[in-house]
C-alpha positions in Angstrom: -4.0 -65.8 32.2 -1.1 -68.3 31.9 2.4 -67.1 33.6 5.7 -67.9 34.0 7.4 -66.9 37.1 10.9 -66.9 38.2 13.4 -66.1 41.0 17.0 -66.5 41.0 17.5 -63.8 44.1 19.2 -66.3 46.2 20.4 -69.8 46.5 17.7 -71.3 45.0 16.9 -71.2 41.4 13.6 -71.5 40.5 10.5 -71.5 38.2 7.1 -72.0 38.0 4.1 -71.7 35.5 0.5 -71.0 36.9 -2.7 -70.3 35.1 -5.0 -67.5 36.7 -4.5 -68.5 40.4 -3.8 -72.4 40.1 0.0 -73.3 39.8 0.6 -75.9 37.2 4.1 -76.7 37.6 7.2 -75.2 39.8 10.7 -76.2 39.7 13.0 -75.4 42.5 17.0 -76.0 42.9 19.1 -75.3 45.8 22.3 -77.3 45.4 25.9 -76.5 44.2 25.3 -74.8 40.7 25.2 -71.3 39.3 22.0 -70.1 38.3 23.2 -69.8 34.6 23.2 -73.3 34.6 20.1 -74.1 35.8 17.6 -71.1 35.0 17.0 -72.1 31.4 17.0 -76.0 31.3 14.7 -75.8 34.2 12.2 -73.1 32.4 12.6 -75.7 29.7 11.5 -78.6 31.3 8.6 -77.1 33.0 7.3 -76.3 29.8 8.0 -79.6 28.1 6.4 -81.2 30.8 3.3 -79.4 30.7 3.0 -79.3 27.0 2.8 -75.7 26.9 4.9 -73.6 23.6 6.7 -70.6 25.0 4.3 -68.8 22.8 1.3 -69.4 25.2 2.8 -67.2 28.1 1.4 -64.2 28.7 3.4 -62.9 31.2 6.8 -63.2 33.0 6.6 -62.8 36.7 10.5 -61.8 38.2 11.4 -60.9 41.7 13.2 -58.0 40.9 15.3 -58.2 44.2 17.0 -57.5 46.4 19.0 -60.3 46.4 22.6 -61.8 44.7 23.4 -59.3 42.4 25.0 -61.8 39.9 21.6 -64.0 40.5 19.1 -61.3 40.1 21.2 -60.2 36.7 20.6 -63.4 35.6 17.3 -63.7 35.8 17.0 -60.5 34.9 17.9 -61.5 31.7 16.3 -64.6 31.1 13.0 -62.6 31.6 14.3 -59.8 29.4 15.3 -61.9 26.5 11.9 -64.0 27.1 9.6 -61.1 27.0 11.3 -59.2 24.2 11.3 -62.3 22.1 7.9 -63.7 23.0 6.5 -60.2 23.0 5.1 -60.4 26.7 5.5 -57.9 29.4 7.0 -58.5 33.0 5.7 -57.8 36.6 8.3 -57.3 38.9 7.4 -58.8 42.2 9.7 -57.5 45.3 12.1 -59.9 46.7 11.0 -60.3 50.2 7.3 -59.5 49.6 7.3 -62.5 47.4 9.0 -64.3 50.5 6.6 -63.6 52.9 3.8 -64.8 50.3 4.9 -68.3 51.4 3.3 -68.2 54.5 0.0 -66.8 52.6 -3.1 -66.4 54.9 -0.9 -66.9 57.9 -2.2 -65.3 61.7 0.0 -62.6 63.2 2.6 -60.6 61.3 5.2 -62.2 58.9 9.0 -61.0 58.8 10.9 -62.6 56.2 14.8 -62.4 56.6 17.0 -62.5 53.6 20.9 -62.6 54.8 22.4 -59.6 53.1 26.0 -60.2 55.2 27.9 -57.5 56.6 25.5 -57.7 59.6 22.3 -56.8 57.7 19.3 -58.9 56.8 16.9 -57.7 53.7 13.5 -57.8 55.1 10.1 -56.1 55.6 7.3 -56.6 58.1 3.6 -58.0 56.5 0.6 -59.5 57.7 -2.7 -60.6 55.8 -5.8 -59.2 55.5 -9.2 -60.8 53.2 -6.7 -62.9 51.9 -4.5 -60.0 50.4 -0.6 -59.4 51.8 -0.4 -56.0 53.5 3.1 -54.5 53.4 3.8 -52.7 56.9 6.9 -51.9 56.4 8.4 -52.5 52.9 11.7 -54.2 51.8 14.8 -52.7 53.4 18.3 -53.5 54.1 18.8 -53.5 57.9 20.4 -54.8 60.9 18.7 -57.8 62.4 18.8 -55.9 65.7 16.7 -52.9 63.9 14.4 -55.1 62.7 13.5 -56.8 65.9 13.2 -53.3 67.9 10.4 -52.3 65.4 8.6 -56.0 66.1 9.0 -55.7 69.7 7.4 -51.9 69.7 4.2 -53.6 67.4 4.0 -56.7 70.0 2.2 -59.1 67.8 2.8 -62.5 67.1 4.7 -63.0 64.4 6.6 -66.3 62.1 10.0 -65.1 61.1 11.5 -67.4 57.5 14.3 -67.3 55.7 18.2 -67.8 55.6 18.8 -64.6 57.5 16.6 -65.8 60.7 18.6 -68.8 60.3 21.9 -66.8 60.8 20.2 -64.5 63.3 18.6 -67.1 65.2 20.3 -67.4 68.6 19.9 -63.1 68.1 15.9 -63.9 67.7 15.9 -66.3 70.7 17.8 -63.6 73.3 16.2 -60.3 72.2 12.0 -61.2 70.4 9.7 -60.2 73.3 7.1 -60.6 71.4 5.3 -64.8 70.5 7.3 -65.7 67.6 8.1 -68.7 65.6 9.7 -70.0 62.9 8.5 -70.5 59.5 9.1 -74.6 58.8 12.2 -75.1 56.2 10.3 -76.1 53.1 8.7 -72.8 53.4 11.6 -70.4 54.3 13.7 -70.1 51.0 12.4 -68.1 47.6 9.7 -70.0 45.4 9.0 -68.6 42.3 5.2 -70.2 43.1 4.8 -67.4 45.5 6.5 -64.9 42.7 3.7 -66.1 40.2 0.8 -65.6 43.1 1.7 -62.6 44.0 2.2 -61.2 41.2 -1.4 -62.5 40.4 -2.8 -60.9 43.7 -1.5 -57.5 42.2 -2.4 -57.8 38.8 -5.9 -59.3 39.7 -6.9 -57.9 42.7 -9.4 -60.2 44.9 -9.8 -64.5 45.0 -12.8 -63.7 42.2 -10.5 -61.8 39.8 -7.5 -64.4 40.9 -9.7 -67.3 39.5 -10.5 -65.5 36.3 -7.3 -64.0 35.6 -9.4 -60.6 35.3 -6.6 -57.8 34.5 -7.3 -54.8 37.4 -4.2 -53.1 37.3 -2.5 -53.0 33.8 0.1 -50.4 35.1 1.8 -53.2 36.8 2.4 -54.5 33.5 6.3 -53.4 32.6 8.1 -53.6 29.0 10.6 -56.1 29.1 12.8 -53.4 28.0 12.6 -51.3 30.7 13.0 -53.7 33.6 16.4 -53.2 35.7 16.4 -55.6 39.2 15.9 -53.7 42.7 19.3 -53.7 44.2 18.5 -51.9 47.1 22.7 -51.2 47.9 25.3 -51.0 46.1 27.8 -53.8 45.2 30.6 -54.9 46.4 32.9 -54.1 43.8 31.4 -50.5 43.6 31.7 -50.1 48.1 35.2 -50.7 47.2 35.7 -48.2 44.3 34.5 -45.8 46.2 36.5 -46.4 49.3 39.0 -46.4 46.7 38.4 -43.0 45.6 37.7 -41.6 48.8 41.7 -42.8 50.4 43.0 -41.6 47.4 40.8 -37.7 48.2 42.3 -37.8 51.5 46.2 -38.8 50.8 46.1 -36.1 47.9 46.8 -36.6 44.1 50.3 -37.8 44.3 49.5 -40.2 46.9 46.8 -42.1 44.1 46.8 -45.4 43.7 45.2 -47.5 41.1 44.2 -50.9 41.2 41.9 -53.6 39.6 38.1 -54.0 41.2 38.1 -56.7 42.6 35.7 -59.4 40.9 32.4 -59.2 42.3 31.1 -62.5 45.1 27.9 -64.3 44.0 26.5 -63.0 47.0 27.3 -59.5 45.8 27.2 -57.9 49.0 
C-alpha cells in the first residue's frame, strides 16, 4: 500500500510517501514561510523524486489536529482536493498521537507537548506495548501544570517532546517528580513520517500486516469529502465574538456595539 502523508499542524510543513511500513521519501520545512507556500511544491517534489504519478497513491494520511487553525485548514485541503481528484480516501491521524509516534518503541511513558498559548499545552500521555502506541490519556488541551499532576500520580519514567516542553521547561524542571527526560530536537517537532506510520499501525494492525500493507481496519478509511480537522477549541476570532456577544448581553441592547473580528493569528489560538 503506497501513502502519502502530511502535517502542516505546526511550524513545520511537511510530507512524506511510504510504501506498507518502509518510508520512501519525507520532506520537512520549518523556516519563515506559510504552509501555502510550501505544502504543494514539497508534495511535488517528493513525488518527482521518487518517480511515483499521483495516480499510484492509495491513501492520504493527515494529522487532523489540533494544531494552527490556518495550518491544519491548509492541509486540510491539500488532502481534500488530492483525494477527491485522485479518488483516494484519507486517514486522519491525531495531532499529538502522531507526535508521540516519534519516539516509536521508546521505554517509559511518552508526553508530547504541543504549545497551544494562553497557558495551555495540546498533549496526551502514551507508552508502547508489542510495538503498538497505547493512548493513556488522549489528546487534550490543558494546562502544563495539569498535565504534570496526572504524570506525577502514574510515577513512571517518561521523555517529554515538543515546542510546548520547550516553553514549559524550567515548569518541567521545578515541579516532574517522576525520571524524566527530554526527547532530542530532531525528534520533538511534527513529521509527517510518523503521520504515515501511524496511520499504517491503525490501518494494518501488527509489524506482519505493517510489512504487507494487509488492510485490518477499513473503517478507518474516510471520504475525502467528509473530512473536517480536529480543532479541539475554538478560534481566536470566534473567543472573541463571543466575548463580544456576551458584553453586549450584559450592557443591554442599547448599549451594543459592533465591530469587525479581528483577523485570525497563524497560531489560531
Amino acid at each position: 500500500m503506497r501513502l502519502l502523508a502530511l502535517d502542516s499542524s505546526g511550524l513545520v510543513a511537511s510530507a512524506a510517501v511510504l510504501e506498507n511500513d518502509g518510508l520512501l521519501a519525507e520532506y520537512s520545512v520549518n523556516y519563515k514561510k506559510t504552509h501555502s507556500q510550501t505544502l504543494l511544491p514539497m508534495l511535488d517534489e517528493v513525488m518527482r523524486m521518487l518517480g511515483i504519478p499521483k495516480d499510484g497513491l492509495d491513501a492520504i494520511a493527515i494529522a487532523k489536529g489540533p494544531g494552527s487553525f490556518t495550518g491544519l485548514r491548509i492541509g486540510a485541503a491539500t488532502a481534500k482536493g488530492l483525494g477527491l481528484a485522485l479518488q483516494i480516501p484519507i486517514i486522519p491521524v491525531e495531532t499529538v498521537d502522531a507526535l508521540a509516534y516519534n519516539l516509536y518503541d521508546v521505554e517509559g511513558l511518552v508526553c508530547p507537548m504541543m504549545d497551544a498559548r494562553r497557558a495551555q499545552v495540546y498533549t496526551g500521555i502514551y507508552c508502547f506495548r508489542d510495538h503498538m502506541l497505547q493512548v493513556l490519556r488522549p489528546q487534550k488541551p490543558k494546562a502544563a501544570e495539569e498535565i504534570v499532576q496526572e504524570l506525577n500520580q502514574m510515577g513512571k519514567p517518561v521523555t517529554v517532546l515538543g515546542d510546548g516542553a520547550d516553553v514549559c521547561g524550567d515548569m518541567l524542571q521545578r515541579q516532574l517528580r517522576v525520571p524524566w527526560s527530554m526527547a532530542p530536537a530532531h525528534l520533538c517537532r511534527q513529521r509527517a513520517g510518523a503521520v504515515g506510520a501511524l496511520a499504517m499501525e491503525r490501518l494494518c494492525g501488527s509489524t506482519e500486516g505493517r510489512r504487507q500493507g494487509r488492510i485490518l481496519h477499513p473503517e478507518l478509511l474516510t471520504d475525502p469529502d467528509s473530512f473536517a480537522p480536529e480543532y479541539l477549541r475554538k478560534s481566536q476570532a470566534e473567543r472573541e465574538r463571543e466575548a463580544r456577544m456576551h458584553a453586549g448581553q450584559e450592557s443591554g441592547p442599547e448599549e451594543k456595539t459592533a465591530g469587525p473580528v479581528s483577523p485570525e493569528r497563524g497560531g489560531g489560538k
